[in-house]
mmCIF file as gemmi writes it, N, C-alpha and C atoms, coordinates in Angstrom:
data_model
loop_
_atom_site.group_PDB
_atom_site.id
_atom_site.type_symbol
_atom_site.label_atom_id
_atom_site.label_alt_id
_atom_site.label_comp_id
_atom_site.label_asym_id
_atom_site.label_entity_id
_atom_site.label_seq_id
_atom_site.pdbx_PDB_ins_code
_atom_site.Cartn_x
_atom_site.Cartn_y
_atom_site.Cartn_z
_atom_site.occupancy
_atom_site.B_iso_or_equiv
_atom_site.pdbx_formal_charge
_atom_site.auth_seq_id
_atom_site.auth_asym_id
_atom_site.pdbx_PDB_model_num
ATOM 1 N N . UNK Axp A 1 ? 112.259 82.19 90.006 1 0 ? 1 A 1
ATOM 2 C CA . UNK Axp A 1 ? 111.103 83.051 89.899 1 0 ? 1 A 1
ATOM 3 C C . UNK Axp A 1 ? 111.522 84.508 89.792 1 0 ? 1 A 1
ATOM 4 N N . UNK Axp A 2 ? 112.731 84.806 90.488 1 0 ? 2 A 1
ATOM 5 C CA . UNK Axp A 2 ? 113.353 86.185 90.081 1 0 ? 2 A 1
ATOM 6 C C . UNK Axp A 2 ? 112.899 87.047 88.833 1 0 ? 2 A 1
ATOM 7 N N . UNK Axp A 3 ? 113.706 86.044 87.874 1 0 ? 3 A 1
ATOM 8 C CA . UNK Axp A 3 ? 114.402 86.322 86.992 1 0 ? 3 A 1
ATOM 9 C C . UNK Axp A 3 ? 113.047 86.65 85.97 1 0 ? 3 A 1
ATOM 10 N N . UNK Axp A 4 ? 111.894 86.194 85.871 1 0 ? 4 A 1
ATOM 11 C CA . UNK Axp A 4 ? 110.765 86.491 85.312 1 0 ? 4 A 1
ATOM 12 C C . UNK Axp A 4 ? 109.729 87.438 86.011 1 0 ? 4 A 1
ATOM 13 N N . UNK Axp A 5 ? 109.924 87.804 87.296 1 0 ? 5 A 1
ATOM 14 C CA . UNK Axp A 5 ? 109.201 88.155 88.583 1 0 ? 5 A 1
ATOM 15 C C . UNK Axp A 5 ? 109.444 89.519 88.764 1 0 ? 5 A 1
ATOM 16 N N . UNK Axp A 6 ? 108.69 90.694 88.825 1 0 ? 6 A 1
ATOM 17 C CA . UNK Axp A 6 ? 108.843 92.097 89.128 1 0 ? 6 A 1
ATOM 18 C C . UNK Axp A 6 ? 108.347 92.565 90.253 1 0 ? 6 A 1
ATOM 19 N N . UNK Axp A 7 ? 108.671 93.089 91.52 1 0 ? 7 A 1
ATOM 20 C CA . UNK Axp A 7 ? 108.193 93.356 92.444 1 0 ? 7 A 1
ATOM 21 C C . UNK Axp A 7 ? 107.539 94.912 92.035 1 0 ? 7 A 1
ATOM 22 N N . UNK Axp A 8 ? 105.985 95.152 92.477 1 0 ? 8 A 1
ATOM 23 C CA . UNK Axp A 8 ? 105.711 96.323 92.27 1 0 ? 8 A 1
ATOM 24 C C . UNK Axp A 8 ? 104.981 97.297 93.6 1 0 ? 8 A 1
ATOM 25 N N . UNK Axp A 9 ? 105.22 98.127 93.641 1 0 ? 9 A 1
ATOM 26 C CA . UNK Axp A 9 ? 104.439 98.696 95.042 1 0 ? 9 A 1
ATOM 27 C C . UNK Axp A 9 ? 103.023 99.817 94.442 1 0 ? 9 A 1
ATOM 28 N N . UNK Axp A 10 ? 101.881 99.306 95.022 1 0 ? 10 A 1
ATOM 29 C CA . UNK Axp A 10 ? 100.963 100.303 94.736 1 0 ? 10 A 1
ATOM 30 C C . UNK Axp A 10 ? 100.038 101.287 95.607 1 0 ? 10 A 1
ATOM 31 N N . UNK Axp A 11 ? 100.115 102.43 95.575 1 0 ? 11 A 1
ATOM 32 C CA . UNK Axp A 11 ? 99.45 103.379 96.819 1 0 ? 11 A 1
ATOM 33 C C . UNK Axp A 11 ? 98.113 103.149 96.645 1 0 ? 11 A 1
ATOM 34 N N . UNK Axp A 12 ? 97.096 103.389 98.016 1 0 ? 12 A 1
ATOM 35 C CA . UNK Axp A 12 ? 96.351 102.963 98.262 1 0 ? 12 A 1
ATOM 36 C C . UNK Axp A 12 ? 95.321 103.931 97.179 1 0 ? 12 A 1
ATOM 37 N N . UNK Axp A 13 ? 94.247 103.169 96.397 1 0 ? 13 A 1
ATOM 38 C CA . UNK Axp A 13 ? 93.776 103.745 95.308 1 0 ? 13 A 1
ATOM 39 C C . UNK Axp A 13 ? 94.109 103.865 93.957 1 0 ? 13 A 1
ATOM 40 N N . UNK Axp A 14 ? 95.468 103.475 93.693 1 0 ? 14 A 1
ATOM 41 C CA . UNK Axp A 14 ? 95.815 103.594 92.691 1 0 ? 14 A 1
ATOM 42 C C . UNK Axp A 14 ? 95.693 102.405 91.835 1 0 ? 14 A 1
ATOM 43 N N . UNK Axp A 15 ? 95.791 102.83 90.601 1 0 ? 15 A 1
ATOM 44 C CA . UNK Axp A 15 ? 94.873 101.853 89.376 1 0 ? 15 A 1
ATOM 45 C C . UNK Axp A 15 ? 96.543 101.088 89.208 1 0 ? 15 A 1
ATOM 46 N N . UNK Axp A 16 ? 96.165 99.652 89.41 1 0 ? 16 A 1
ATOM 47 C CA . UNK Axp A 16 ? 96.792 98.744 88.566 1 0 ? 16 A 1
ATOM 48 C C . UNK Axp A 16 ? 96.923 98.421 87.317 1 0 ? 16 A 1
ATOM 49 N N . UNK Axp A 17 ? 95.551 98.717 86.785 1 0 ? 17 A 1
ATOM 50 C CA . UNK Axp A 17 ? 95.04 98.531 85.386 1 0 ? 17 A 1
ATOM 51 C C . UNK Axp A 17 ? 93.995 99.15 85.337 1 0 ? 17 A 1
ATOM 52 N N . UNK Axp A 18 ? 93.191 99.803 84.35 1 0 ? 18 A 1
ATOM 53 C CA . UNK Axp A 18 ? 92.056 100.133 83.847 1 0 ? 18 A 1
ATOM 54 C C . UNK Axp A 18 ? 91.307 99.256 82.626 1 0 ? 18 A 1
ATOM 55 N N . UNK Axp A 19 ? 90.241 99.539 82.968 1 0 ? 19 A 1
ATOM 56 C CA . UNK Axp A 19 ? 89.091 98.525 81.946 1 0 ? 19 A 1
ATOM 57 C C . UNK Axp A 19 ? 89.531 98.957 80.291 1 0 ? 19 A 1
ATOM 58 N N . UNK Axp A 20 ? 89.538 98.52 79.544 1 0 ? 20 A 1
ATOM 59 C CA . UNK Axp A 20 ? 90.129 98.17 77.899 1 0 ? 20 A 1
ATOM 60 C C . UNK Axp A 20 ? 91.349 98.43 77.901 1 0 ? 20 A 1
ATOM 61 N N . UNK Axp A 21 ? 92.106 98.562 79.219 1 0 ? 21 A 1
ATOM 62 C CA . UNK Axp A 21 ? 93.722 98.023 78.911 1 0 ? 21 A 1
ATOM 63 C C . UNK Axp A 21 ? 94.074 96.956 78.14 1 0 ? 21 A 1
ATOM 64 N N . UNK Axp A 22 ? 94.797 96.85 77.56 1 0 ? 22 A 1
ATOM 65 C CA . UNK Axp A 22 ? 96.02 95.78 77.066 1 0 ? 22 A 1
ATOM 66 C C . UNK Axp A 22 ? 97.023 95.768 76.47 1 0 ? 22 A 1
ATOM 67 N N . UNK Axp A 23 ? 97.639 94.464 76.756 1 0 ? 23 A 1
ATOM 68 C CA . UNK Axp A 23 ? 99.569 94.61 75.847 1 0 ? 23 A 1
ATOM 69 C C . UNK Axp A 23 ? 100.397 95.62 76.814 1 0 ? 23 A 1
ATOM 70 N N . UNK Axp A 24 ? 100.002 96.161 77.327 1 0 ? 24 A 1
ATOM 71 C CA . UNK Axp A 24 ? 101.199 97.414 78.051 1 0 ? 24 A 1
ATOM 72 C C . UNK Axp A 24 ? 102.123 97.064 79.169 1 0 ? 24 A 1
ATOM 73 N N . UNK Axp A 25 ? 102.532 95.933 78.947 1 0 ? 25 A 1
ATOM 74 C CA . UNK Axp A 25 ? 103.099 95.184 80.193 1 0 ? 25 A 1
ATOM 75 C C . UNK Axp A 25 ? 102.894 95.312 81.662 1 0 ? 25 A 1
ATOM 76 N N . UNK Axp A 26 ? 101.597 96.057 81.748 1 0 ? 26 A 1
ATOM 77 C CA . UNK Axp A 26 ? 100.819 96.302 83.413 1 0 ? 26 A 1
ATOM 78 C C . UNK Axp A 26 ? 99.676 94.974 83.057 1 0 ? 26 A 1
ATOM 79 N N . UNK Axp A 27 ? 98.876 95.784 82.439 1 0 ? 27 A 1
ATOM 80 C CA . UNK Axp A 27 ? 97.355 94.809 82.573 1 0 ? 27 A 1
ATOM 81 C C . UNK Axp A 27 ? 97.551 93.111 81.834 1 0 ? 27 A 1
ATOM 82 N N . UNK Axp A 28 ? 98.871 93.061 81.128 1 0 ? 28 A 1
ATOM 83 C CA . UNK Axp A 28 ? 98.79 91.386 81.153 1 0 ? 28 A 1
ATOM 84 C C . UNK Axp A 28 ? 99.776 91.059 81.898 1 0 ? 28 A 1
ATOM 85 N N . UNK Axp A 29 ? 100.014 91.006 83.394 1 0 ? 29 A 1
ATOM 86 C CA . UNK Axp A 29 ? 100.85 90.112 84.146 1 0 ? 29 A 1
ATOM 87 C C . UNK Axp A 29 ? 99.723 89.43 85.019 1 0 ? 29 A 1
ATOM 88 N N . UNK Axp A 30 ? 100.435 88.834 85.611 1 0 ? 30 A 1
ATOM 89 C CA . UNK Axp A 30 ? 100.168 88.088 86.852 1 0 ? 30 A 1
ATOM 90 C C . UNK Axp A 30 ? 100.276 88.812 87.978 1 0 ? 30 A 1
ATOM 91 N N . UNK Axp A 31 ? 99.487 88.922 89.166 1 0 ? 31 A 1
ATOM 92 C CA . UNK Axp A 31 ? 99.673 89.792 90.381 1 0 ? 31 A 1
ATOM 93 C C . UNK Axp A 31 ? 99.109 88.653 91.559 1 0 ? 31 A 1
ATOM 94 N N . UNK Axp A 32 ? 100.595 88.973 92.448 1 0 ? 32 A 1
ATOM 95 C CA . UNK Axp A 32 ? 100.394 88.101 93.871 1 0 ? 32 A 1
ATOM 96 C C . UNK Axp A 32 ? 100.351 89.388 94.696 1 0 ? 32 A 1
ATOM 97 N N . UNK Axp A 33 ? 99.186 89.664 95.213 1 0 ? 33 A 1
ATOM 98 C CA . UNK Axp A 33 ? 98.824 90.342 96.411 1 0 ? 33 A 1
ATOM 99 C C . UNK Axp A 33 ? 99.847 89.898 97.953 1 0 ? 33 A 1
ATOM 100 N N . UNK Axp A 34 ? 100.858 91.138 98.081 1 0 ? 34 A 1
ATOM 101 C CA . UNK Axp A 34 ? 101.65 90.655 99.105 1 0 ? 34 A 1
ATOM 102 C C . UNK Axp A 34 ? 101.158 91.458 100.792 1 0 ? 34 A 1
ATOM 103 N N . UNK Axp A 35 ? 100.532 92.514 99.994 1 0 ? 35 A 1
ATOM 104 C CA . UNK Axp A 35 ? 99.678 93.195 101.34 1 0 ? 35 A 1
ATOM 105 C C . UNK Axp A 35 ? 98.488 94.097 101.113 1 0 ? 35 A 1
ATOM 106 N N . UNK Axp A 36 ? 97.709 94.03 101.77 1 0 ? 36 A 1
ATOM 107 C CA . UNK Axp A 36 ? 96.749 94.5 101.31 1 0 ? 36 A 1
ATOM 108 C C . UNK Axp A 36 ? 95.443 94.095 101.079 1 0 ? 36 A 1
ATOM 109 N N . UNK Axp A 37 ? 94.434 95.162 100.056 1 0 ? 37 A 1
ATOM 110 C CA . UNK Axp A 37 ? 93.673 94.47 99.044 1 0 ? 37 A 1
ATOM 111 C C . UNK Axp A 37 ? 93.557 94.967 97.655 1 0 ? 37 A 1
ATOM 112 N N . UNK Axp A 38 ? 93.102 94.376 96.63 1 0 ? 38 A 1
ATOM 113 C CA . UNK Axp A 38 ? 92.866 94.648 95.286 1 0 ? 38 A 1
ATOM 114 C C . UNK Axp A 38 ? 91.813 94.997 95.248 1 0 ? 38 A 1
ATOM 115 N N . UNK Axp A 39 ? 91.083 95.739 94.562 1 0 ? 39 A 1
ATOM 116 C CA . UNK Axp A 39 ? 89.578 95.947 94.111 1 0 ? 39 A 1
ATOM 117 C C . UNK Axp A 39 ? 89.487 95.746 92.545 1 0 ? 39 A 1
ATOM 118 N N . UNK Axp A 40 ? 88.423 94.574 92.022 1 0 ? 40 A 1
ATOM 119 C CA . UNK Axp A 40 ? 88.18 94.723 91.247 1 0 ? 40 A 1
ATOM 120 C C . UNK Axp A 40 ? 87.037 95.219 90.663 1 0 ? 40 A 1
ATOM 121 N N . UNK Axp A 41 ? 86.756 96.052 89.669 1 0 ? 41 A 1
ATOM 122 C CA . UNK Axp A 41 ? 85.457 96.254 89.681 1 0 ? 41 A 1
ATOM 123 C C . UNK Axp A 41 ? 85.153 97.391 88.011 1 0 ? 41 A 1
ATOM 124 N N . UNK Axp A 42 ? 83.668 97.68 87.69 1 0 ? 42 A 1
ATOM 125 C CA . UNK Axp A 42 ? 83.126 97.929 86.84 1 0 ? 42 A 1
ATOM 126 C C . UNK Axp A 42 ? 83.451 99.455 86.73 1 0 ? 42 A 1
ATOM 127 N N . UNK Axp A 43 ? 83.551 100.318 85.892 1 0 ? 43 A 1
ATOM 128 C CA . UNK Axp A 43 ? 83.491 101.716 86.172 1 0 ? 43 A 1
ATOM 129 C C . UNK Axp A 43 ? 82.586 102.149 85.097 1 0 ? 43 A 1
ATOM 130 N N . UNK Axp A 44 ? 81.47 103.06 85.848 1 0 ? 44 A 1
ATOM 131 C CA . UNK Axp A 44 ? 80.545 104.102 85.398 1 0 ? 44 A 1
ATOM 132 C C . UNK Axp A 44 ? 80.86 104.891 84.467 1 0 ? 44 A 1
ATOM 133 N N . UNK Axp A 45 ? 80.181 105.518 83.936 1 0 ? 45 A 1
ATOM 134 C CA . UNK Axp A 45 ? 80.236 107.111 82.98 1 0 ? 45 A 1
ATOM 135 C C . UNK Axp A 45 ? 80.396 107.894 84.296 1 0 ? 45 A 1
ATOM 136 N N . UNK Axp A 46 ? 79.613 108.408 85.273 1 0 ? 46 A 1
ATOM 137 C CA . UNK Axp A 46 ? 78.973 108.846 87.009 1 0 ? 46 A 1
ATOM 138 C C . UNK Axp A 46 ? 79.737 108.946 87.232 1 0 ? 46 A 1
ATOM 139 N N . UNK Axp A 47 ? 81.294 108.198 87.578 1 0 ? 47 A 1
ATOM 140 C CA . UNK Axp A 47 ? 82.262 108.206 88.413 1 0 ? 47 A 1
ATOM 141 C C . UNK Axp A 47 ? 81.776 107.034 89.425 1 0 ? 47 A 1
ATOM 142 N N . UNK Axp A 48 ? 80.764 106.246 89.628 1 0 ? 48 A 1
ATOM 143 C CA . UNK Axp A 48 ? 80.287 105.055 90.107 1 0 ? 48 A 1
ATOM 144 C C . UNK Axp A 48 ? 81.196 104.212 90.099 1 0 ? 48 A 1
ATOM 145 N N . UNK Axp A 49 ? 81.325 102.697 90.697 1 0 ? 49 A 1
ATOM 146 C CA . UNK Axp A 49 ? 82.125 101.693 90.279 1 0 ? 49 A 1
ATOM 147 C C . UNK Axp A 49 ? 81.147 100.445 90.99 1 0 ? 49 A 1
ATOM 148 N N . UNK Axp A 50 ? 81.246 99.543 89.953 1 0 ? 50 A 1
ATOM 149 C CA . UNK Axp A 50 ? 80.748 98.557 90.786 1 0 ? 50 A 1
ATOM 150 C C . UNK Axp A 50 ? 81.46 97.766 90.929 1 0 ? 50 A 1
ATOM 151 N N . UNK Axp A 51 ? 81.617 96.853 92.62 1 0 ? 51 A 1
ATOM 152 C CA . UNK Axp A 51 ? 82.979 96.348 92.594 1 0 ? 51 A 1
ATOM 153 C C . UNK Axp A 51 ? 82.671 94.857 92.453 1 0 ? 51 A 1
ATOM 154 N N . UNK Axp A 52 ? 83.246 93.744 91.615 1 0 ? 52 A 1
ATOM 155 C CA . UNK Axp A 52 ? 83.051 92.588 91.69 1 0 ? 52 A 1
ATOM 156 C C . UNK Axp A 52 ? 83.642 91.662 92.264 1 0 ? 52 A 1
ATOM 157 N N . UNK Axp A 53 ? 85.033 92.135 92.908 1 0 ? 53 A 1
ATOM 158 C CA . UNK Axp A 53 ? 85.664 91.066 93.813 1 0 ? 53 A 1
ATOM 159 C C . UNK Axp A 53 ? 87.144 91.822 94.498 1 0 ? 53 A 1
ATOM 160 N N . UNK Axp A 54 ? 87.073 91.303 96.201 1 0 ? 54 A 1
ATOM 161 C CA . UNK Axp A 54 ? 88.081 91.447 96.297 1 0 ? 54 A 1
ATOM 162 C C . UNK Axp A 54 ? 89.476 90.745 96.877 1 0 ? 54 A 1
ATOM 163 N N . UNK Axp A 55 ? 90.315 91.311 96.326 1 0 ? 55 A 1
ATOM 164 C CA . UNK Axp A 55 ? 91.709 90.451 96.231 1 0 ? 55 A 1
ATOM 165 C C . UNK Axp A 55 ? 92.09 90.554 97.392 1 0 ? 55 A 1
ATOM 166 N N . UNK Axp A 56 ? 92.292 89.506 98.356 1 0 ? 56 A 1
ATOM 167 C CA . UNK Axp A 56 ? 93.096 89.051 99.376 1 0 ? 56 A 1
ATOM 168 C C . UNK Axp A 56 ? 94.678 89.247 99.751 1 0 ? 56 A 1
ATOM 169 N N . UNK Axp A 57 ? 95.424 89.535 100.213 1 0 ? 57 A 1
ATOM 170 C CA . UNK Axp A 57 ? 96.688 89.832 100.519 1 0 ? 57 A 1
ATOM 171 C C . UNK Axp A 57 ? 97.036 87.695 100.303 1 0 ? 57 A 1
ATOM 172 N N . UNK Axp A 58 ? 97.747 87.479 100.002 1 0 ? 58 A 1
ATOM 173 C CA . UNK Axp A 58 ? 98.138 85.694 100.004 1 0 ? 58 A 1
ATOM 174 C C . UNK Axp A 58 ? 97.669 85.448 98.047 1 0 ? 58 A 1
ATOM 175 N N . UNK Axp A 59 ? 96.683 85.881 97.409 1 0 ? 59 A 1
ATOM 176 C CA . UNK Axp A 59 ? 95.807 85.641 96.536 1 0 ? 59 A 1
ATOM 177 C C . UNK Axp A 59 ? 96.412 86.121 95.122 1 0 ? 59 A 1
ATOM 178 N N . UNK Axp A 60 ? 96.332 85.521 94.191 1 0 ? 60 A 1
ATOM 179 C CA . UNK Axp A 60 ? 96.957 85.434 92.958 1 0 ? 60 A 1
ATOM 180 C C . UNK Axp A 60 ? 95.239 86.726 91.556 1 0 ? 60 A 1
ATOM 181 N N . UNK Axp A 61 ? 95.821 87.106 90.949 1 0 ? 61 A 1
ATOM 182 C CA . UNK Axp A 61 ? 94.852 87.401 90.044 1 0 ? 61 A 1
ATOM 183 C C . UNK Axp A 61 ? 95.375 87.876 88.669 1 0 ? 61 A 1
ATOM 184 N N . UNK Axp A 62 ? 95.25 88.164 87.946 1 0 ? 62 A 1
ATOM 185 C CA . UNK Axp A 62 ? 95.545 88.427 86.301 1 0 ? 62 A 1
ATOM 186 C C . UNK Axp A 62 ? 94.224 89.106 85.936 1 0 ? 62 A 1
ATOM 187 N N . UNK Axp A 63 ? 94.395 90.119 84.952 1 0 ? 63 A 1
ATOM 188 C CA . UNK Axp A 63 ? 94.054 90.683 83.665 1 0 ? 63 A 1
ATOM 189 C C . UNK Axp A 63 ? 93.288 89.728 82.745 1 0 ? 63 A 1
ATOM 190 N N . UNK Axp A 64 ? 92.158 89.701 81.984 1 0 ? 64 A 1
ATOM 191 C CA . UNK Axp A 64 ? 92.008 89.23 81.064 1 0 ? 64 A 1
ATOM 192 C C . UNK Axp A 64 ? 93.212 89.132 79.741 1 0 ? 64 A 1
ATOM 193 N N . UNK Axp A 65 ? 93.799 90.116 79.567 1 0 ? 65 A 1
ATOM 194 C CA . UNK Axp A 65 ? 94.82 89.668 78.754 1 0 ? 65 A 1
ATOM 195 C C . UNK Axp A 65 ? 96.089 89.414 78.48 1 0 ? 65 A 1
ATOM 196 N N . UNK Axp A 66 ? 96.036 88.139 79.889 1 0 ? 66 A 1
ATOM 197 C CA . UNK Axp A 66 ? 97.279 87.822 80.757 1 0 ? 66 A 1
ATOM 198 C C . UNK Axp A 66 ? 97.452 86.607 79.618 1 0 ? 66 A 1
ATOM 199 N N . UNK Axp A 67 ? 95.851 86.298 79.676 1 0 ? 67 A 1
ATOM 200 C CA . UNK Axp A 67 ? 95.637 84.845 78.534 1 0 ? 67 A 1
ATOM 201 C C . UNK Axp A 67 ? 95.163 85.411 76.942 1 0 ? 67 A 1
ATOM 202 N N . UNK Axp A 68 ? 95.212 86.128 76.807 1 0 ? 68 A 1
ATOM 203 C CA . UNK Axp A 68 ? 94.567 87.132 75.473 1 0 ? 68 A 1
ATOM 204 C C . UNK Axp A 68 ? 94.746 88.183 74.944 1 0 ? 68 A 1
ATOM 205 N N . UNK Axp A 69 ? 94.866 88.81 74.034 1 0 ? 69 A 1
ATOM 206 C CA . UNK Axp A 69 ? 94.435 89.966 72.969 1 0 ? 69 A 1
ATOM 207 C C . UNK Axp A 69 ? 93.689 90.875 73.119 1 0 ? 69 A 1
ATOM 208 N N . UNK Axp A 70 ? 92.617 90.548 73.924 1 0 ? 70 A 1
ATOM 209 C CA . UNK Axp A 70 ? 91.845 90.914 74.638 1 0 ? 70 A 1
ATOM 210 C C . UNK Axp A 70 ? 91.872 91.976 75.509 1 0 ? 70 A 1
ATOM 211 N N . UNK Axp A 71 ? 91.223 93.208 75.792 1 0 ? 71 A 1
ATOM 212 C CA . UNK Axp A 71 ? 91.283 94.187 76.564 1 0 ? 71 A 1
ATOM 213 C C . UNK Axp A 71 ? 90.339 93.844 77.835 1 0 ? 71 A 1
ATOM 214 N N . UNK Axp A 72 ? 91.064 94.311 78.916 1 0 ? 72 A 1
ATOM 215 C CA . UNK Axp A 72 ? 89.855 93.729 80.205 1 0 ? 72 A 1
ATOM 216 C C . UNK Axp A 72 ? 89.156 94.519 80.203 1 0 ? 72 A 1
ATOM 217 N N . UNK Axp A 73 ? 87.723 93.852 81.008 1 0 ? 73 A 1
ATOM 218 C CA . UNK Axp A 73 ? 86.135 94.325 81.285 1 0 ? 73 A 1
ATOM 219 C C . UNK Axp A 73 ? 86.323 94.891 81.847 1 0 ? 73 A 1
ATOM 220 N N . UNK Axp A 74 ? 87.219 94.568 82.992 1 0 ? 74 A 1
ATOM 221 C CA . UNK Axp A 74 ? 87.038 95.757 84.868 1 0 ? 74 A 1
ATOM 222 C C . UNK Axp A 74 ? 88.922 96.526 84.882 1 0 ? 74 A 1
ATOM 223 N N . UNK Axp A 75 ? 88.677 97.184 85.777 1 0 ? 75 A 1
ATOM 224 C CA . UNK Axp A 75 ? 89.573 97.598 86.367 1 0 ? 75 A 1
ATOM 225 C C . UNK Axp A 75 ? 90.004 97.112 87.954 1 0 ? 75 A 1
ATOM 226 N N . UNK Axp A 76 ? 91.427 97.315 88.346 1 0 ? 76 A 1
ATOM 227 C CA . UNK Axp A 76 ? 92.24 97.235 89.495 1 0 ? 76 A 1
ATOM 228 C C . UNK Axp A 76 ? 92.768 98.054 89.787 1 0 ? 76 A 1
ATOM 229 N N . UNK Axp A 77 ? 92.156 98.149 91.69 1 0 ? 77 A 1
ATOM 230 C CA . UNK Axp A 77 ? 93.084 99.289 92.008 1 0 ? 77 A 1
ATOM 231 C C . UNK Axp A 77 ? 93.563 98.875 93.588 1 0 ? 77 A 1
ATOM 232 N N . UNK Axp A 78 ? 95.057 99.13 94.033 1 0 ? 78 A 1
ATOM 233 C CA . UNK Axp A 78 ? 95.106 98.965 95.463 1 0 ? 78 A 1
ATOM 234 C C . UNK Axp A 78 ? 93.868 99.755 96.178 1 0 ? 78 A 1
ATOM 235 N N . UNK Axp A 79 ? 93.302 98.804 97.294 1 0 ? 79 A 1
ATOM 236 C CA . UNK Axp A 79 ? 92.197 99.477 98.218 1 0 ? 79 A 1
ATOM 237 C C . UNK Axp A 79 ? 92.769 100.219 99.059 1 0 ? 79 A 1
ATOM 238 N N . UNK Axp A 80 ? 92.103 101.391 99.896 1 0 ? 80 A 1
ATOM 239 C CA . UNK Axp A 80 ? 92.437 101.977 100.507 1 0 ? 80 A 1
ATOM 240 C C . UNK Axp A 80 ? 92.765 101.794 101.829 1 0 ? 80 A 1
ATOM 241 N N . UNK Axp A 81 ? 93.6 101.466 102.635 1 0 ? 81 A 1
ATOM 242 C CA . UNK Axp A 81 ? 94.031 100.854 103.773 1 0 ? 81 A 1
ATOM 243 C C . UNK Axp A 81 ? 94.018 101.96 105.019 1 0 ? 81 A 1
């Protein structure tokens, strides 16, 4: 699992990915939450966000275009701890 496997560290708030990311070798991997939480969620014109789910420390999640061409709907960001 190494050898395909990147360990990454993210400060609390900071964007994993943003909504119509893709291809940039951030927003199509795979992400195992090793501490923490993820926020996923919608972003406003406002500066609003609406959040649709959140990622568990143990919990696996991907990008829409982990499987696709495709640019994702939402954005990810480490939550604030």
């Amino acid at each position: 699992m190494k050898s395909v496997a990147e360990e990454c560290f993210f400060s609390p708030e900071q964007f994993i990915y943003r909504e119509d990311e893709y291809n940039d070798g951030v927003s199509n991997a795979l992400y195992l939450v090793l501490k923490g939480d993820v926020e996923l969620y919608y972003d406003y014109k406002d500066n609003a966000n609406l959040t649709i789910n959140t990622i568990k420390a143990g919990k696996l999640f991907n990008s829409r275009s982990f499987f696709s061409d495709e640019p994702d709907d939402f954005s990810a960001s480490k939550s604030f701890i």
